[in-house]
N, C-alpha and C positions, 0 to 999 in steps of 0.2 A: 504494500500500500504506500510505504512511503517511498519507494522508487517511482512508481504511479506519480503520488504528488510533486514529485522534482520532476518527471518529464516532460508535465502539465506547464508545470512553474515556467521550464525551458520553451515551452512550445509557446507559452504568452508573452515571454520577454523575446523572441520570434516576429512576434504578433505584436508586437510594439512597434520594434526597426521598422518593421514593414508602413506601418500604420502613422510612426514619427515624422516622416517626412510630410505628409500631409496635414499633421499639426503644427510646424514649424513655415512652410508657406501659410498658410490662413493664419497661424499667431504674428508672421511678419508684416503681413497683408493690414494688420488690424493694427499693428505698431507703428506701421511707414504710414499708413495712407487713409485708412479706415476712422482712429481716433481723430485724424487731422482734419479730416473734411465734416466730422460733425461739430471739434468747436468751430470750424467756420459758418456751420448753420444756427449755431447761438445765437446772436445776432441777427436777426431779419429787418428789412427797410419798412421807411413807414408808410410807403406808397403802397396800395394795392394791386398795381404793375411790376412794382418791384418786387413785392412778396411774390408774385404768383412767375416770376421769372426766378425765382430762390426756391420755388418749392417744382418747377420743372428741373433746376440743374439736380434738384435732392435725391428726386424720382429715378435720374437718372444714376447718379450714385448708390442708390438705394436699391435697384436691383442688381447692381456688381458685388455691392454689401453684404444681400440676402442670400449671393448664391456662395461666399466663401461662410457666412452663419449656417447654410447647410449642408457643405460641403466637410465642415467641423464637428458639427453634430452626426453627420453619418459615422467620420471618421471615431467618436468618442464611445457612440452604439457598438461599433466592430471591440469596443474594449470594458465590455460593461461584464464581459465573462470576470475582472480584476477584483470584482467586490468581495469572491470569494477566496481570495487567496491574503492570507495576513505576514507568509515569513519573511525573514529580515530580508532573503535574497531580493525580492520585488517591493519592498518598501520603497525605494530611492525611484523606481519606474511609476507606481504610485501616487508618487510626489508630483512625478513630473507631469504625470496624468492629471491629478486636480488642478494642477495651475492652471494647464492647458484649457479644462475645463472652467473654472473661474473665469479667466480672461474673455472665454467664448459667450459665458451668461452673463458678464456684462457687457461687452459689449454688441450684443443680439439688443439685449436689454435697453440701452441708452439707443439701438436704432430706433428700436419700438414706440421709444419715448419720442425722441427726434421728428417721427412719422405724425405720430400723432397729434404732438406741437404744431406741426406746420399746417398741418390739415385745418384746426381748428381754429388758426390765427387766420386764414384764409378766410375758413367761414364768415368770422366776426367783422373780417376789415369787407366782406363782402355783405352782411348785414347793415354795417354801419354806413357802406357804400348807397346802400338802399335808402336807409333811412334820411340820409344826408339830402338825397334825390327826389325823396317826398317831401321832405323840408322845403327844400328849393321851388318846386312847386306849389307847394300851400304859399309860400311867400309871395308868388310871381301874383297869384290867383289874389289873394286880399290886396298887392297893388293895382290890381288893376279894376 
């Protein structure tokens, strides 16, 4: 049995190498390029032109975003056999698995937020747009 559990052990630290390279582009992806471009979405303009020209570049960022989020998550699923194994050998692989993972649910996470910010500032400056418009018109209407 415990020969069993060591060629198990070996067969998932295997299954790592294999499976590391794919977490190491998507965690680069996400340190070069990914965190950058969303605090550049912190900030939106206060024209509703400009916001809805911030929230097509997002869109477009946003699906290169979403496919290395599940390009990560595939790759972490391929390693969820890990939970079951506790010895010292795979501890340090482990390790390097939750980071990998950490890193991936925030920032899946902060896109999710990001997405949803932009959606609803649109709305609002597109509400406020309206109502600005009735405004304008009730005023034109009691001048004249």
């Amino acid at each position: 049995m415990l020969s069993n559990k060591r060629i198990q052990e070996l067969e998932l630290v295997m299954d790592f190498e294999k499976v590391e390279e794919c977490f190491k582009e998507v965690s680069s992806w996400i340190e070069n390029v990914g965190r950058k471009r969303l605090k550049e979405t912190v900030n939106v303009d206060d024209s509703l032109e400009m916001l809805l020209q911030a929230q097509k570049k997002f869109r477009e960022f946003d699906l290169v975003a979403s496919e290395y989020c599940r390009r990560g998550q595939e790759a972490l699923k391929k390693m969820d056999r890990w939970e079951d194994f506790s010895s010292v050998d795979v501890h340090s692989y482990r390790v390097k698995l939750q980071t990998y993972r950490d890193q991936l649910e925030e920032f899946c996470t902060q896109l999710d937020e990001t997405r949803h910010r932009i959606c609803e500032t649109v709305r609002l400056y597109e509400f406020f747009d309206k109502v600005r418009q009735g405004i304008s018109c009730t005023e034109e209407g009691v001048k004249s």
